[in-house]
C-alpha positions in Angstrom: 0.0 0.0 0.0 2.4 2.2 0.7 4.2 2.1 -2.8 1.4 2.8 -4.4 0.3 5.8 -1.9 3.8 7.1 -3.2 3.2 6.6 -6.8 -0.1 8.0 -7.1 1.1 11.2 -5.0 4.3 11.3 -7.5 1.6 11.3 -10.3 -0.4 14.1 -8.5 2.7 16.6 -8.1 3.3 15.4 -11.9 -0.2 16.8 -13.1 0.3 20.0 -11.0 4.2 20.4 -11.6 3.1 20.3 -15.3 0.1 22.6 -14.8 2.3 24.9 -13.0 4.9 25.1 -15.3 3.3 26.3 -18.0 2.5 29.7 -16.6 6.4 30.3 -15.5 7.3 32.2 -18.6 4.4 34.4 -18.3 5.5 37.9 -17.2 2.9 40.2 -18.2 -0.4 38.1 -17.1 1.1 36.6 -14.1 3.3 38.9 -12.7 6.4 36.5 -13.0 8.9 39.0 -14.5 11.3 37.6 -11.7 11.8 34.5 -13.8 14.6 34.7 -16.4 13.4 35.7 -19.5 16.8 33.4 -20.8 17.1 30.1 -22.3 19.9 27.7 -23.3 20.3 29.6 -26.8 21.4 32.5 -24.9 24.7 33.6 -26.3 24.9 31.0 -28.5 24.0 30.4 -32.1 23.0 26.2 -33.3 25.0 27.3 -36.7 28.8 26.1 -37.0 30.0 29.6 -39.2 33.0 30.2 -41.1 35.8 30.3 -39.3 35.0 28.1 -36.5 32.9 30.7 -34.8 29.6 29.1 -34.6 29.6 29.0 -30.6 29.0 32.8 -29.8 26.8 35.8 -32.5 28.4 36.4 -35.7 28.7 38.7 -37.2 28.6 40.1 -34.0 32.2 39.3 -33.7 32.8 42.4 -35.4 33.7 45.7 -33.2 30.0 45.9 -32.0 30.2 42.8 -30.4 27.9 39.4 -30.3 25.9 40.8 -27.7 24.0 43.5 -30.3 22.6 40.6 -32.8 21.6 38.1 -29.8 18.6 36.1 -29.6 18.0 35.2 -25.9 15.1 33.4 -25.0 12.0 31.7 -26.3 9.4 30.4 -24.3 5.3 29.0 -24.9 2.5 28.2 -22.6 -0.9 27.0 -23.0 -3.5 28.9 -21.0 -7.3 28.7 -21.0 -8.3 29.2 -24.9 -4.8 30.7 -25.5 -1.2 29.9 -26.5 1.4 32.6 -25.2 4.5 32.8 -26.8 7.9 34.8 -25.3 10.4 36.1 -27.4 14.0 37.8 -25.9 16.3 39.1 -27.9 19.4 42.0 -27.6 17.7 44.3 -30.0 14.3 44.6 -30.4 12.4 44.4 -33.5 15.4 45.5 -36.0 19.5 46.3 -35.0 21.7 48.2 -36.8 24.8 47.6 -38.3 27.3 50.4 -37.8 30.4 48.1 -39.2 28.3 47.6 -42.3 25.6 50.5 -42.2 22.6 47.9 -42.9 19.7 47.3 -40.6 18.2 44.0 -40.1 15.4 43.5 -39.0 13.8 40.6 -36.3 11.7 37.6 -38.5 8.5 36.3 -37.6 8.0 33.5 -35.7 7.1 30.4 -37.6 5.8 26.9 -36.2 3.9 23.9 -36.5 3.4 19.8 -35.7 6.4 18.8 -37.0 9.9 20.1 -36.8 10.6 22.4 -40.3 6.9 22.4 -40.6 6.2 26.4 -40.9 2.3 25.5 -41.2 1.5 29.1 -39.3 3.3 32.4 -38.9 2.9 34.9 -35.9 4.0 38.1 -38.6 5.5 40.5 -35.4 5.4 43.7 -38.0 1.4 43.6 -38.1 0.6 41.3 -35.0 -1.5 39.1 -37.5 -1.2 35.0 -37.7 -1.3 33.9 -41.0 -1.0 30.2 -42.5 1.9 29.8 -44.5 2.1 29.3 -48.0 5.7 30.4 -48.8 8.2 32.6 -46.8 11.4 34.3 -47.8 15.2 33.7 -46.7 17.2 36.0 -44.2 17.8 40.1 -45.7 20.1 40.2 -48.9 22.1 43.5 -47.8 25.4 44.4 -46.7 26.4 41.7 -43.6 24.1 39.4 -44.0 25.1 35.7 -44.4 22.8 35.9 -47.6 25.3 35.1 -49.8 26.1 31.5 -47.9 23.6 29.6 -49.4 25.0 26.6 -46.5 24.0 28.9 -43.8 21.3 30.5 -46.2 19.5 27.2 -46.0 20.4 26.1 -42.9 18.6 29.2 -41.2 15.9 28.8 -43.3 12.6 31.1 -43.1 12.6 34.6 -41.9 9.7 36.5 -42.9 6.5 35.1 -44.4 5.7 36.3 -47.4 2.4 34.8 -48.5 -0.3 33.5 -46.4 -3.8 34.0 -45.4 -4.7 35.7 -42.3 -6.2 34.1 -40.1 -6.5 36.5 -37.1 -4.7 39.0 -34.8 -2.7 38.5 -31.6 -2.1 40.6 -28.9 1.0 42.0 -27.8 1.3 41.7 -23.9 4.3 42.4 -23.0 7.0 45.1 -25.0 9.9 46.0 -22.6 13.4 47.1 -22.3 15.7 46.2 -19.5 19.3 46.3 -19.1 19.7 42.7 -17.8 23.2 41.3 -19.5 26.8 43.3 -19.2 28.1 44.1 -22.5 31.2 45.5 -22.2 31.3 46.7 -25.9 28.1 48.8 -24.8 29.1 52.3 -23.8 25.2 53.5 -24.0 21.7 52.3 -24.5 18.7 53.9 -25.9 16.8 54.7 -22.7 20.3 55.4 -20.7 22.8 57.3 -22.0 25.3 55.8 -19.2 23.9 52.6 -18.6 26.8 49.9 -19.4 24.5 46.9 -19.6 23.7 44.7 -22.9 20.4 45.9 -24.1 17.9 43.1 -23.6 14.1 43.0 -24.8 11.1 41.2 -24.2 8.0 40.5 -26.2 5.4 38.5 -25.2 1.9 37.6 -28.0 -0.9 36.1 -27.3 -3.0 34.1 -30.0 -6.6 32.3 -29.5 -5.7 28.6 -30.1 -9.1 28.5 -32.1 -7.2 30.1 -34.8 -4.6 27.4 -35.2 -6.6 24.3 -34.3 -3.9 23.2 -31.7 -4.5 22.2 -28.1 -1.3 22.1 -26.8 -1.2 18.7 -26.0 0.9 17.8 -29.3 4.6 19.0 -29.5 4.9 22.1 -31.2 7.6 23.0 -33.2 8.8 26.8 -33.5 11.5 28.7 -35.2 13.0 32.5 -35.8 15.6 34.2 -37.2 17.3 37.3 -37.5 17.4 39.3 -40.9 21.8 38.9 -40.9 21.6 35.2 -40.0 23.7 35.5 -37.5 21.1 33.9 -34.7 18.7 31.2 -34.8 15.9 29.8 -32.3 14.6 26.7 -32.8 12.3 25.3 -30.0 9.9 22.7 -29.5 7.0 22.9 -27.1 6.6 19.6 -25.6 3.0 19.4 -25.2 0.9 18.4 -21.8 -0.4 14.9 -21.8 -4.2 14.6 -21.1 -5.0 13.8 -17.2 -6.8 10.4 -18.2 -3.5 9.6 -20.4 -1.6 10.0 -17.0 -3.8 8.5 -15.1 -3.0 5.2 -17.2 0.3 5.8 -17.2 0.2 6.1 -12.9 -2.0 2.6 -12.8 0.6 0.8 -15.2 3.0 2.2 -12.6 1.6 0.7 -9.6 0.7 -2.7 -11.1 4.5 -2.9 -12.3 5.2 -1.9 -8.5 2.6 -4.5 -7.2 4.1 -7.1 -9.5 7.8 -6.6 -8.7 6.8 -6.3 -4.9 5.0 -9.7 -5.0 8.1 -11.7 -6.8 
């Protein structure tokens, strides 16, 4: 008896832990703006680029510094009859290149149910979600890894460029905060003497009836930056169904039963 009173309570915190977790990343609704707004990919870039450099920004490696093209953080949560989804980044919604005098400019946010599946776009320069019938490649300018068609390819979409829409989001959450030292900063753009990395936070909201998802499925998202220098590719593991983990807790205890009995 007493294994199973474990188990079962095991599987309780599990269906609450789960529950629970999903609100974390939420700053604006829930007030959580204590919880880092980071992720693995911060500082780092899944691209192995010319030169070997492939483990911090490039071309951020230039006298600006990684820190300016950085993408930071990427979060989603289910909620009631909405999915949230958290982006953070170094720049906001477009950086500017003084070594090369180009701007490039934050792509949308592409997902869907399997992984390079960009079945829907959240298009962040209207707020709109549209489906997605084709999208183009990162900004052909000045800087831009463009003219790699290896890295080219292997960053893949940037901005959707046909596509019905299908609704609107909501934008949540647009904020500034100096949260990463940058030592290659000698200003920001709120704070003439601040010293920190810049560091920005967007948060959308989106009605899942627009995208037919439930969140219980693994979700598969992805976003660029118009240089190529940063990716984010993230998958949103989904939340079993409670009677799927109530199975899974009574397979659990006959296992223990059985085991116990031998």
């Amino acid at each position: 008896m007493r294994l199973r009173t474990i188990i079962m309570l095991s599987l309780i915190a599990f269906c609450f832990g789960n529950s629970a977790m999903a609100f974390n990343y939420n700053y604006a609704a829930l007030g959580n703006i204590s919880s880092t707004p980071f992720d693995g990919n911060n500082n780092t870039a899944p691209i192995e680029y010319p030169g070997g450099v492939g483990y911090l920004p490039s071309p951020g490696t230039a006298s600006e510094g990684g820190e300016r093209y950085d993408l930071e953080g990427f979060s989603v949560a289910f909620e009631g009859d909405f999915m949230y989804v958290s982006l953070t980044n170094s720049f906001g919604m477009a950086v500017t290149s003084t070594t090369f005098g180009t701007t490039f400019r934050q792509g949308d946010i592409f997902f869907g149910s399997a992984y390079g599946d960009n079945t829907f776009a959240l298009d962040i320069s209207t707020g709109n979600v549209r489906s997605v019938d084709a999208w183009s490649y990162i900004q052909n300018q000045s800087g831009s890894y463009y003219p790699n068609t290896t890295i080219r390819n292997r960053v893949g979409a940037h901005e959707v460029a046909f596509g019905a829409t299908l609704g609107s989001s909501s934008q949540i959450l647009n904020e500034w905060q100096g949260l990463e030292y940058d030592p290659t900063y000698s200003s920001g753009p709120l704070d003439p003497d601040v010293t920190n990395g810049d560091t920005w936070v967007f948060e959308w909201k989106v009605e899942r009836s627009l995208l037919g998802l439930d969140g219980k499925a693994p979700i598969y998202f992805h976003t660029t930056v118009g240089c190529g220098n940063d990716l984010i590719e993230y998958t949103y593991p989904g939340i079993p169904e409670p009677a799927t983990l109530m199975l899974l807790g009574f397979g659990l205890v006959g296992a223990g039963l059985l085991k116990r009995r031998s």
